[in-house]
RODO-2510 file (C-alpha; in nm, 4 decimals, decimal comma):
residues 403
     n   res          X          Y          Z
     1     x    13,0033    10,1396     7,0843
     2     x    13,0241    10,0227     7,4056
     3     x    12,7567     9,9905     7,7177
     4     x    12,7149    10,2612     7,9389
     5     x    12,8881    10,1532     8,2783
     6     x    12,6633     9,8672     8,4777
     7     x    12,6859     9,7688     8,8261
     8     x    12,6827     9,4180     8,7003
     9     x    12,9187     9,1837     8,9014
    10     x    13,0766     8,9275     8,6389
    11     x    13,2685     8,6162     8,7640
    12     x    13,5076     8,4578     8,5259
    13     x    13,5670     8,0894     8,5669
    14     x    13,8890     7,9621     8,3317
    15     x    14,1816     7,7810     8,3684
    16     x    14,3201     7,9315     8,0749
    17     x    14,5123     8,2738     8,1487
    18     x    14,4626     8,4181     7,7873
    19     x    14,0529     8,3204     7,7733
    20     x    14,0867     8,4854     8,1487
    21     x    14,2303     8,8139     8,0053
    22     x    14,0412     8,8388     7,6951
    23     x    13,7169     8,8241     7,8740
    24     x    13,8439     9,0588     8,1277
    25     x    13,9321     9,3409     7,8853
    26     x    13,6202     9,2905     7,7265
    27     x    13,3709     9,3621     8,0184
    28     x    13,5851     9,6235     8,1554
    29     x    13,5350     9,7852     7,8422
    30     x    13,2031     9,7508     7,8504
    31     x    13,1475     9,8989     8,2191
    32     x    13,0950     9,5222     8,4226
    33     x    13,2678     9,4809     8,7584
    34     x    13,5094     9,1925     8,6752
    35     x    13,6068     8,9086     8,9434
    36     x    13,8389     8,6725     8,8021
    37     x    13,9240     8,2799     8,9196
    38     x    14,1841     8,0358     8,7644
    39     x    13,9919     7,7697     8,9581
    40     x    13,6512     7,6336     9,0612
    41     x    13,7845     7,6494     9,4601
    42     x    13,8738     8,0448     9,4256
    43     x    13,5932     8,0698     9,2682
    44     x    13,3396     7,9699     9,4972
    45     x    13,5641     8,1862     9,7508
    46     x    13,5011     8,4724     9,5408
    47     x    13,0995     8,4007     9,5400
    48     x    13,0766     8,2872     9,9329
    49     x    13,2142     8,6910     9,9779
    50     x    13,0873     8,9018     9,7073
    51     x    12,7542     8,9115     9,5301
    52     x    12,7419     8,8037     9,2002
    53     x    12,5180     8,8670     8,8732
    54     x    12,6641     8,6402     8,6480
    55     x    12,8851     8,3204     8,6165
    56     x    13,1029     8,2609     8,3264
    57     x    13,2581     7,9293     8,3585
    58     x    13,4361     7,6894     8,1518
    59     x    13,3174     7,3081     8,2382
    60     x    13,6537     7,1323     8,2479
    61     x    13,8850     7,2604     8,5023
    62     x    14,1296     7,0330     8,6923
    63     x    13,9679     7,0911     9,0555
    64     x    13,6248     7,1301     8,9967
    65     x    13,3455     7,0659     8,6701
    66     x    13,1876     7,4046     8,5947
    67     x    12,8412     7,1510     8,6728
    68     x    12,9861     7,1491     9,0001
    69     x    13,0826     7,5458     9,0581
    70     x    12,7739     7,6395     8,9167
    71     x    12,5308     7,4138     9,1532
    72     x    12,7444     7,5468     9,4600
    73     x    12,7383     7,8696     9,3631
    74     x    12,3731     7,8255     9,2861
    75     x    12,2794     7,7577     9,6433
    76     x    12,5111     8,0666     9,8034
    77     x    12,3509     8,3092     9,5290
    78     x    12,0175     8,1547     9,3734
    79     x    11,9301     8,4851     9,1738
    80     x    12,2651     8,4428     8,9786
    81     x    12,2595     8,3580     8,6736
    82     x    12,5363     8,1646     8,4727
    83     x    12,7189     8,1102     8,1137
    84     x    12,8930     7,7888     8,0227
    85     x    13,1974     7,7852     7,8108
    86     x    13,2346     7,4290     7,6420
    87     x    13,4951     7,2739     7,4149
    88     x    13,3607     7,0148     7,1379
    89     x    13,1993     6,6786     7,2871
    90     x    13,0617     6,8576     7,6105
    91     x    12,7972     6,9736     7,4457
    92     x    12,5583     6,7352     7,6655
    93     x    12,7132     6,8512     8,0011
    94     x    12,6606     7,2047     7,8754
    95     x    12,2856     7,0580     7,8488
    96     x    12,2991     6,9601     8,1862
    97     x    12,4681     7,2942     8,2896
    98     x    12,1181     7,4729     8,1709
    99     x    11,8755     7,2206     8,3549
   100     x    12,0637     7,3267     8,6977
   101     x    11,9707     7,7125     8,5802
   102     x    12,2538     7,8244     8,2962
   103     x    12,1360     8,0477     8,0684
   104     x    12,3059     7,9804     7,7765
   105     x    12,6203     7,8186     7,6592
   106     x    12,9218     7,8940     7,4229
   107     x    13,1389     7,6779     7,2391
   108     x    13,4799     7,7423     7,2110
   109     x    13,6415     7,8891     7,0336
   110     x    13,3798     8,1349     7,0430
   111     x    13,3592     8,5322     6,8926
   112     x    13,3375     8,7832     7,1020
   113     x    13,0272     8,9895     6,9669
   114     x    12,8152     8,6658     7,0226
   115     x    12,9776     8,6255     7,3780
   116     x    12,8309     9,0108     7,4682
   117     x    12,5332     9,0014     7,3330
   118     x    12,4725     8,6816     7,5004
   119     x    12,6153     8,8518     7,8014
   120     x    12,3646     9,1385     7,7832
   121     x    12,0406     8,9093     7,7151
   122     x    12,2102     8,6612     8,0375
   123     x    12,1832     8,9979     8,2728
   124     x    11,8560     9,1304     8,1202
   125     x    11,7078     8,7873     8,1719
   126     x    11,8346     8,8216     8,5157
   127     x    11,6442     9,1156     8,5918
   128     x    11,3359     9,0163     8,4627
   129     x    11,3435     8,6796     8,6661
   130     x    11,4457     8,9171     8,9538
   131     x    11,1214     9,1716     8,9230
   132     x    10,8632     8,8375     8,8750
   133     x    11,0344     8,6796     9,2107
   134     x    10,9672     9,0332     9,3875
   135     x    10,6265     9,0653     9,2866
   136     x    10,5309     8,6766     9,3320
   137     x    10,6874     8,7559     9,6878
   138     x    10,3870     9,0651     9,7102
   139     x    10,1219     8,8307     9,5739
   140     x    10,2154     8,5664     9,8329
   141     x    10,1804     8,8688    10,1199
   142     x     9,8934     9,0203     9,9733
   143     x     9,7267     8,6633     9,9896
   144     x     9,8375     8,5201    10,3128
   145     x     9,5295     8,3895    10,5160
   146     x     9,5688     8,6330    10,7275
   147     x     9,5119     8,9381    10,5248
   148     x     9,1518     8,8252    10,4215
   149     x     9,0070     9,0172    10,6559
   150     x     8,7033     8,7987    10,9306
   151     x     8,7021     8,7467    11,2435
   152     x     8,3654     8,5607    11,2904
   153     x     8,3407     8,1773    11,3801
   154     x     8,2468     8,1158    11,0392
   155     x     8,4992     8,3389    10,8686
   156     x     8,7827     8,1571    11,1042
   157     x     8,6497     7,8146    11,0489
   158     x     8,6494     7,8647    10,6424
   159     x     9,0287     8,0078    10,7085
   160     x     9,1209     7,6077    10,8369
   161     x     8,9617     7,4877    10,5530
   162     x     9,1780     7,7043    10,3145
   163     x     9,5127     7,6425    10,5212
   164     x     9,4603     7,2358    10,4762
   165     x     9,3647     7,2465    10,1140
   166     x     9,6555     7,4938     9,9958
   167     x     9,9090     7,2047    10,0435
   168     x     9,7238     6,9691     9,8297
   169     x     9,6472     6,9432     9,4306
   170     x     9,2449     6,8234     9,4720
   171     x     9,0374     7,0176     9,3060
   172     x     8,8138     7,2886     9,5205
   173     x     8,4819     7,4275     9,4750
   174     x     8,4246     7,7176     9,6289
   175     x     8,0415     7,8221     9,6735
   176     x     7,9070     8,1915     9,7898
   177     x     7,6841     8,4532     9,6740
   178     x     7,8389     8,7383     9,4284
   179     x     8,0668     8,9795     9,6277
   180     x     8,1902     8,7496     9,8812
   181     x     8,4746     8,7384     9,7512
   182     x     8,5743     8,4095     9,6343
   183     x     8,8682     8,5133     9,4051
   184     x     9,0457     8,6295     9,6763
   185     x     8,9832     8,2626     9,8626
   186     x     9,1271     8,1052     9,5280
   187     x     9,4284     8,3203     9,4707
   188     x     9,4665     8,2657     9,8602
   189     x     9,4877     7,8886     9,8348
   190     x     9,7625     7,9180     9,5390
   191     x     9,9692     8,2018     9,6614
   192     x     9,9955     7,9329    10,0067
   193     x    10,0747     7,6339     9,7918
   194     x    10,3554     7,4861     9,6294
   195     x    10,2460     7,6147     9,2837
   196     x    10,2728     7,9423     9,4462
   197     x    10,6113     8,0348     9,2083
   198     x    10,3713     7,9475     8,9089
   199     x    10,1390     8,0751     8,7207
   200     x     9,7671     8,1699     8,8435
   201     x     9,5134     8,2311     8,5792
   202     x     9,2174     8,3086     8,6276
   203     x     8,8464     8,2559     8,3086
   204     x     8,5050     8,4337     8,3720
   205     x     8,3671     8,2059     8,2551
   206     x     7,9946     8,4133     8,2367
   207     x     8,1714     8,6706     8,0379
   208     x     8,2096     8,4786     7,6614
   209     x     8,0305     8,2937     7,4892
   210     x     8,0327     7,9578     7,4198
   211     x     8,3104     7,9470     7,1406
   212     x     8,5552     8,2217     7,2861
   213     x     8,5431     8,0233     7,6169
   214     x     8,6037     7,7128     7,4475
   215     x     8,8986     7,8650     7,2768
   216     x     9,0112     8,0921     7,5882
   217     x     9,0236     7,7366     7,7939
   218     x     9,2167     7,5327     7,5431
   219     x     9,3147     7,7232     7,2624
   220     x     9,3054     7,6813     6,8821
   221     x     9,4945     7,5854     6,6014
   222     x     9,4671     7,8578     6,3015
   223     x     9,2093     7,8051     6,0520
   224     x     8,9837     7,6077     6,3234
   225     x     8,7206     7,8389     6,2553
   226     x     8,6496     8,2114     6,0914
   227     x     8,8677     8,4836     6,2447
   228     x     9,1325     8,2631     6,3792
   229     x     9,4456     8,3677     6,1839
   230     x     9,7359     8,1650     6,4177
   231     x     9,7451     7,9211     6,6261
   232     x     9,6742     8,0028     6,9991
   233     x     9,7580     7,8575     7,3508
   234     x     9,4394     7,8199     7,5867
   235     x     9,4105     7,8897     7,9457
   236     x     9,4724     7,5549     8,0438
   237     x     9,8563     7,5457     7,8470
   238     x     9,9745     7,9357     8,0069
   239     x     9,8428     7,7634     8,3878
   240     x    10,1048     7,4736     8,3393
   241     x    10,2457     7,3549     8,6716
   242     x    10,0561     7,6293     8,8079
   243     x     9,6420     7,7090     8,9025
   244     x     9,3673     7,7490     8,6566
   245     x     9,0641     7,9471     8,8371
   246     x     8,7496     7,9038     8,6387
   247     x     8,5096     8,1385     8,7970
   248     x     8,1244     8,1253     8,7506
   249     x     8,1841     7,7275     8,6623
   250     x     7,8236     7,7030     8,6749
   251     x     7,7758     7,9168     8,3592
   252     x     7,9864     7,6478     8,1188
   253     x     7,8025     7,4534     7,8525
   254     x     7,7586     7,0844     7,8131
   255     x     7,9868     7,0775     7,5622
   256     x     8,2546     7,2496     7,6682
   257     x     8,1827     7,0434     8,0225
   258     x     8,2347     6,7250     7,8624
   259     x     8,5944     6,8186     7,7673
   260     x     8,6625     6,9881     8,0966
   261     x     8,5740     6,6290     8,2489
   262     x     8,8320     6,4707     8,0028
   263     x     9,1147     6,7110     8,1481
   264     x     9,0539     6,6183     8,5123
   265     x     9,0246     6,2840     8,4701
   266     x     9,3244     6,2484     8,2056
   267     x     9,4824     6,5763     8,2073
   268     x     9,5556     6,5917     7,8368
   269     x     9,3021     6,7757     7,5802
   270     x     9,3431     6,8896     7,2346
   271     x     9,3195     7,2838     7,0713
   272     x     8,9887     7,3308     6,8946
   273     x     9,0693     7,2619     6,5523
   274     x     9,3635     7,0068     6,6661
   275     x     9,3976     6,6452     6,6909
   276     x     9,7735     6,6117     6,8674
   277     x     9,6759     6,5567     7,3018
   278     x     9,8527     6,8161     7,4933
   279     x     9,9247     6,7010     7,8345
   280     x     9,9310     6,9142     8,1250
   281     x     9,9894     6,9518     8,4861
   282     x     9,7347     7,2370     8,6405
   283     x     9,5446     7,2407     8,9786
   284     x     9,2193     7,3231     8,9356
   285     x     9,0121     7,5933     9,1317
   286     x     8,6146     7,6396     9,0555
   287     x     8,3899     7,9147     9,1836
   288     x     7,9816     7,9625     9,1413
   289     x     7,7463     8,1539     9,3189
   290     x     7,5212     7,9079     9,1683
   291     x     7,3798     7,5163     9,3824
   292     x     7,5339     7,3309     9,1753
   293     x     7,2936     7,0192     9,2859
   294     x     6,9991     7,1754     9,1921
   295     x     7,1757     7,2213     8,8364
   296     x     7,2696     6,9036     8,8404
   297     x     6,9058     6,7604     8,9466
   298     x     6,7786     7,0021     8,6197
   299     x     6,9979     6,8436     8,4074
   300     x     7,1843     7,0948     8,3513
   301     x     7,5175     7,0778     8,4845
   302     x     7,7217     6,7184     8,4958
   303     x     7,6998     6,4977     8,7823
   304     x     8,0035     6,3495     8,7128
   305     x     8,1763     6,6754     8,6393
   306     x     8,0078     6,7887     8,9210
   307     x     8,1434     6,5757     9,2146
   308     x     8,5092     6,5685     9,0491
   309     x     8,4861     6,9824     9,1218
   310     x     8,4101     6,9269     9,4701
   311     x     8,6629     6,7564     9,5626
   312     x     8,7191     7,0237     9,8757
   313     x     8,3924     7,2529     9,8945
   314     x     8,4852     7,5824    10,0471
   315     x     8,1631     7,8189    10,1248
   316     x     8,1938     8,1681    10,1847
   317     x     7,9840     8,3072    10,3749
   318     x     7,7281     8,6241    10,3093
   319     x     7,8179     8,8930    10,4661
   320     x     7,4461     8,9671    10,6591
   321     x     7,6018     8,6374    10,8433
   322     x     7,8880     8,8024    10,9782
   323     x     7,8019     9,1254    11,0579
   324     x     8,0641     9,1390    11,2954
   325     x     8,3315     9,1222    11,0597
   326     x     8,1574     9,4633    10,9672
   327     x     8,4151     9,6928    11,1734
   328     x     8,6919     9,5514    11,0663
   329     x     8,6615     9,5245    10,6650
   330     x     8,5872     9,9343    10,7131
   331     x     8,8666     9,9794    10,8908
   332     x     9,0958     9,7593    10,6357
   333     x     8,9217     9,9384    10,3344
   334     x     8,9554    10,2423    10,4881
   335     x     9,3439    10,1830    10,4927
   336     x     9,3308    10,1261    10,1509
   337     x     9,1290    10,4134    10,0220
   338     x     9,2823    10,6448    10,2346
   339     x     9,6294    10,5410    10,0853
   340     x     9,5078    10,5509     9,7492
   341     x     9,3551    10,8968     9,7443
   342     x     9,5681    11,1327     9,9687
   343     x     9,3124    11,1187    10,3085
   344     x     9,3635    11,0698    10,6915
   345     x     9,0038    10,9461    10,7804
   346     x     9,0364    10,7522    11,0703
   347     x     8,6961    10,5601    11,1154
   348     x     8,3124    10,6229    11,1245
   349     x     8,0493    10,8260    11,3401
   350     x     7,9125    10,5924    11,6032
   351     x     7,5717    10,6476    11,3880
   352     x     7,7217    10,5834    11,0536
   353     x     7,8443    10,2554    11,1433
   354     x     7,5050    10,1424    11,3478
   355     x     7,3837    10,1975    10,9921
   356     x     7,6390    10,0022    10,8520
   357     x     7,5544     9,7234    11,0824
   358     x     7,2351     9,7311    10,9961
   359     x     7,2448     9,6969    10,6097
   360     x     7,1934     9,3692    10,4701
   361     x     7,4816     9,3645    10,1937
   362     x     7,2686     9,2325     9,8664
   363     x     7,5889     9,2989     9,7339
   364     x     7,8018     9,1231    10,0106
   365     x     8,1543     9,2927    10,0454
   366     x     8,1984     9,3829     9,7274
   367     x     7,9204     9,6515     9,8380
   368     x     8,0083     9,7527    10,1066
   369     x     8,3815     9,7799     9,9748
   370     x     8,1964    10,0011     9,6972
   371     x     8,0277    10,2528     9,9892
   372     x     8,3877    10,2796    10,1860
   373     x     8,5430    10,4227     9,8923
   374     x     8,2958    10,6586     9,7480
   375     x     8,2275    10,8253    10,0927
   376     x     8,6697    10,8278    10,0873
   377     x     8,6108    10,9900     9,7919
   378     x     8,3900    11,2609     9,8277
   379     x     8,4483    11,3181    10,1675
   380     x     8,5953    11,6891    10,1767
   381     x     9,0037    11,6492    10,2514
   382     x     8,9890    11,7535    10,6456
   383     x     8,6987    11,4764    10,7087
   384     x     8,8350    11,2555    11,0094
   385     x     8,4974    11,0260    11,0322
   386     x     8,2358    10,9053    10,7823
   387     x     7,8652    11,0164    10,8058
   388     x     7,6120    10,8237    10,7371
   389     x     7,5141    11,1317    10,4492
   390     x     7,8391    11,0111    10,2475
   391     x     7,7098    10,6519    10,2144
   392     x     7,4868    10,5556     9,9190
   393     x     7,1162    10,7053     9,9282
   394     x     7,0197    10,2961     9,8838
   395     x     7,2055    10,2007    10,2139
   396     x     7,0850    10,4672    10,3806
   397     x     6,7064    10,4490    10,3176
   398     x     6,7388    10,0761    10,3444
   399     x     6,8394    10,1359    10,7457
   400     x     6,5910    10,3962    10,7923
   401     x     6,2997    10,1473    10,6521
   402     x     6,4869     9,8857    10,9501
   403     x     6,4808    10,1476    11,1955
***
């Protein structure tokens, strides 16, 4: 049966008029938009004037290596990808062919049901590399600097901070009460970086105990104890090449902080359970509303561990020390919640927002982000400004007890 008809643009590659024509009748049948080239030259025409989903090349032509059509045609159209056709003893080029972003490669002579379906996994991959680049590309405007919302000297000084260290690999620390939102800072300084195409994970590390976070940061090998049935990969293996954010750092163990040490200082560790080192490449980002000396002082937190954290130190401010940046987080939750649930509210009542000033944020943003979006909530669907009677009885008492 074949494929319902695809918009998929398929460029064939081949010296050889009868490989050109078989392929040809093949993905017309099967609904593909067909471009075909007897040469690597007319080929790269072909892609320098018409977008492309797919290459199929052979790798020996007379003008041009398909190693050589693929890496130009590579830089006109990076999102293509590309299927190597290889006669015996270029098996190894067809190797290369994949390092430089092939997908897969066919020796000839090859059948043609294992040509489409590795056709039809080629494009599928496609798309799915396609829809992570898109959304990596919202992640990285979602966390530009600029979108974390301060305008206070303290707010604008931590923003230099954050802009120098994003470049780097070193290790960062970053310090604050709860609510101040120090997530946001760390997916901030990856999302800027040149991990930024990798992966960010992110371990509370408050939230398990002290097995599961054991096993959650390095994984296990099956059998290693009760309950684990297969063998796992830990936090520290899925954030290869990318950012491991380990938040509440101050809530880890001894034990387990003896083999965190061990990964910064030779970035290999083993699976619980395991004995084979696993090596790995991550840049590490720490958060704790915890002081870290004091712990340290107690005895209870590392000082070596400790100062290899720190590396940068990043403090985020409370927010009763930048009331000023008051105004403007409404307005940008405001934007948000209004989106979100259908309303037009356009700001606050001169009096509701004295009140907001006011408040002293035991909760820091996180709070006050809280009170913007129940009062969006409730608010009844003509409201154009908050009161300060759709705020939280708490917030509001609290002012009246300042006033």
């Amino acid at each position: 049966m074949s494929a319902q008809v695809s918009p998929h643009s398929i460029l064939v590659v081949d010296d050889e008029p009868n490989i050109r024509r078989v392929l040809e009748a093949m993905l017309k049948k099967e609904g593909y938009d067909v471009h075909l080239a007897e040469s690597g030259k007319k080929a790269v025409d072909i892609a320098s004037n018409t977008t492309i989903d797919l290459l199929i090349s052979d790798l020996i032509m007379p003008d041009m290596t398909g190693i050589e059509v693929l890496k130009i045609i590579k830089e006109l159209q990076p999102h293509c990808t590309a299927i190597m056709i290889t006669a015996y003893g270029t098996i190894k080029t067809a190797v290369e062919a994949m390092r430089l972003g092939a997908y897969n490669y066919i020796p000839k002579p090859f059948d043609m049901d294992e040509m489409r379906t590795v056709i039809q996994h080629a494009l599928s991959n496609r798309i799915l590399e396609q829809e992570n680049y898109e959304l990596r590309e919202q992640l990285k405007t979602t966390y530009r600097f600029d979108n974390i919302v301060g305008n206070s000297g303290k707010m604008q000084e931590l923003f230099k901070l954050i802009e120098r260290a994003a470049d780097s690999r070193a290790t960062v620390l970053i310090t604050g009460e709860s609510g101040t939102g120090k997530e946001l800072i760390a997916r901030a300084l990856h999302y800027n970086s040149p991990r930024a195409n990798k992966p960010f994970v992110a371990v509370s590390c408050a939230a398990l105990t002290e097995t599961l976070l054991e096993s959650e940061m390095f994984g296990h090998e099956k059998n290693a104890f009760t309950g684990a049935n297969a063998q796992k990969a830990g936090r520290f293996e899925l954030a290869h090449q990318g950012t491991l954010f380990l938040d509440e750092v101050g809530e880890i163990p001894p034990s387990i902080q003896v083999k965190l040490l061990r990964v910064l200082q030779e970035r290999e560790f083993e699976r619980v359970g395991g004995t084979k080192p696993l090596h790995v490449d991550v840049r590490l980002i720490t958060a704790t509303n915890r002081d870290l000396e004091v712990e340290v002082k107690n005895r209870k937190f590392r000082e070596d561990l400790y100062y290899r954290l720190q590396v940068v130190q990043l403090h985020v401010p409370p927010l009763r020390e930048r009331i000023e940046d008051i105004p403007a987080l409404v307005d940008h939750f405001l934007v948000k919640y209004n989106r979100e649930n259908g309303r037009r509210i356009k700001g606050c009542t001169p009096e509701a927002m004295e009140h907001l000033m006011k408040y002293d944020y035991p909760g820091n943003v996180r709070e006050l982000e809280n009170a913007i979006e129940r009062a969006v909530v409730l608010a009844d669907r003509g409201t154009k400004l908050l009161t300060c009677e759709m705020f939280p009885l708490r917030l509001r008492k609290e002012c009246e007890i300042a006033e």
